[in-house]
Steps between C-alpha positions, in 0.01 A plus 500: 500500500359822576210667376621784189391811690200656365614905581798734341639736710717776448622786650602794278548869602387391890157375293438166590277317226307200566379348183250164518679285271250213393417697139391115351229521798435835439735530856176358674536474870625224705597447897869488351464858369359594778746409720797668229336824544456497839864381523576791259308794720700385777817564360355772345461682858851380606663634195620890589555498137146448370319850525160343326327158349342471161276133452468432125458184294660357232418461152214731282212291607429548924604646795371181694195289375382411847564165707657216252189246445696226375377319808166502333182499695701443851713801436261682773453175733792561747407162699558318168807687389684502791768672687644806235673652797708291682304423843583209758163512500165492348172695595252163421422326841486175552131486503538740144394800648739822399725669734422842391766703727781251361741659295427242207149650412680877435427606159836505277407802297464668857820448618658679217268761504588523900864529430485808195245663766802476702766664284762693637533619114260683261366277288343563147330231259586509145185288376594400108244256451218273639453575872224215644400376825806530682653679259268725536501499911861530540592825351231646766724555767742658234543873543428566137441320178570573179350329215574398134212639272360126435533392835193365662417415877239273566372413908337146354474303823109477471527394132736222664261404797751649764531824650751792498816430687812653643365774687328653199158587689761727706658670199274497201237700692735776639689526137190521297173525738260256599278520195761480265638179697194296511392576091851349411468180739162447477522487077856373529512679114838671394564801550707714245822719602292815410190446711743377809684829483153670480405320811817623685690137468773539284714856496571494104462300194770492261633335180625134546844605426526791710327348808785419692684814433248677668482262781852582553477866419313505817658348684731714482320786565396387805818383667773684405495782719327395816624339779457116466422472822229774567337299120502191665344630845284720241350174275400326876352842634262532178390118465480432832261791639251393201388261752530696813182592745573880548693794398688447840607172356744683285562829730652238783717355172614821349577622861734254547671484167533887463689469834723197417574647165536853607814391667693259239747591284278489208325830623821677561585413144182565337528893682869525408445440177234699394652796677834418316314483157705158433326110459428325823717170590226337808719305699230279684466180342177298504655168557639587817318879625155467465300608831198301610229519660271221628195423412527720178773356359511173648504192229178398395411127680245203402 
């Protein structure tokens, strides 16, 4: 019998809404969530009808209360737990020494953060509770977050004898600077909706009850008069040139989309309609029109 799935999804006015759905675990995070959302991202990108994502969880009491320790003290010993993901394969050696190249040792909370980093679709966090370890971690990658007024996010991996995980010593700096970053993981204490927006984490704090409203509010706003495509191209312009070397990183991008896009239908529409005072209609679908251009957009590898 299969597993009862442990997200919601649902798509209302081209919003899709991903909702952890473990509210007796306080929706704590396991490699079958994981691989939900991921699933649900991808169709999320596929979709021409989804125009943004909001990630909230269920019930009044957490967003996601970090990895699910009803393993105990082995929930962090991967050789002892075994295989979460699947492989033919296993990264322990014959003479016990670790593979670590194989695709078994990848850290679970880093493939999801991997695949929102990827989004073809804005994507906002609606945080309405506890946000913990990865939790915490996976809204990074999130263009925004919005947070309940009790909501708490706490980077504990030290207080847990582990470290910070998927991809978080990429994002936390760059979201909130390195100081910030290292006084939350170091302390691994919680840290309150008010002094996360203060730090530049979270975009607004609102009432329980009008949290996802707002989510959705902005959603809005931010999708429903641009082209889908030039947001999508837009989200993986911004994240990716975070990382880049040089200005000329993103001058050799921006040359090349400006001249792809300058041509498509979508810019003929976006003219014509502001000269004709009416509401765009883009034609240019991101399932099927989306220029690329290697390395920059290339899918991120192990």
């Amino acid at each position: 019998m299969a597993e009862p799935a442990q997200i919601a999804i649902d798509l209302t006015d081209r919003i899709l809404t991903i909702t952890l759905d473990r509210p007796a675990a306080m929706n704590a995070f396991t490699a079958q969530m994981m691989q939900e959302m991921v699933a649900a991202f991808d169709r999320a990108d596929m979709d021409d009808e989804v125009r943004a994502v909001i990630v909230t969880g269920s019930g009044d009491r957490a967003f996601c209360a970090g990895a699910d320790l009803s393993g105990g003290s082995a929930t962090f010993d991967y050789a002892k737990r075994g295989n979460d993901f699947g492989h033919a394969s296993s990264p322990l050696r014959p003479d016990g020494s670790v593979d670590y190249d194989h695709p078994g040792v990848r850290d679970g909370g880093g493939m999801l953060s991997l695949r929102i980093f990827q989004s073809k679709k804005p994507v906002i966090g609606a945080i309405n509770g506890a946000a913990v370890g990865i939790g915490a971690t996976m809204t990074l990658p999130m263009d925004f977050r919005l947070a309940a007024d009790g909501a708490r996010f706490g980077f504990v991996f030290a207080r847990r004898g582990i470290v910070p995980e998927a991809a978080s010593s990429w994002f936390l700096p760059r979201l909130v600077g390195i100081s910030t970053a290292l006084d939350w993981c170091y302390s691994g204490r919680l840290v309150s909706a008010v002094e996360a927006q203060q730090a530049g984490l979270v975009r607004s704090v609102h009432a329980p009850g009008d949290l996802l409203n707002a989510a959705r509010d902005l959603a809005q706003q931010l999708t429903a008069q641009s082209a889908p495509v030039s947001v999508a191209l837009t989200r993986q312009m911004m994240w990716r040139m975070m990382g880049a070397a040089s200005p000329i990183d993103a001058h050799r991008l921006d040359s090349r989309l400006v001249w792809s896009r300058g041509s498509s239908a979508d810019a003929k529409e976006g003219v014509a309609s502001f000269l004709e005072k009416r509401v765009a209609d883009y034609p240019d679908k991101v399932s099927s029109d989306l220029p690329h251009f290697s390395p920059w957009l290339d899918e991120l590898e192990w």
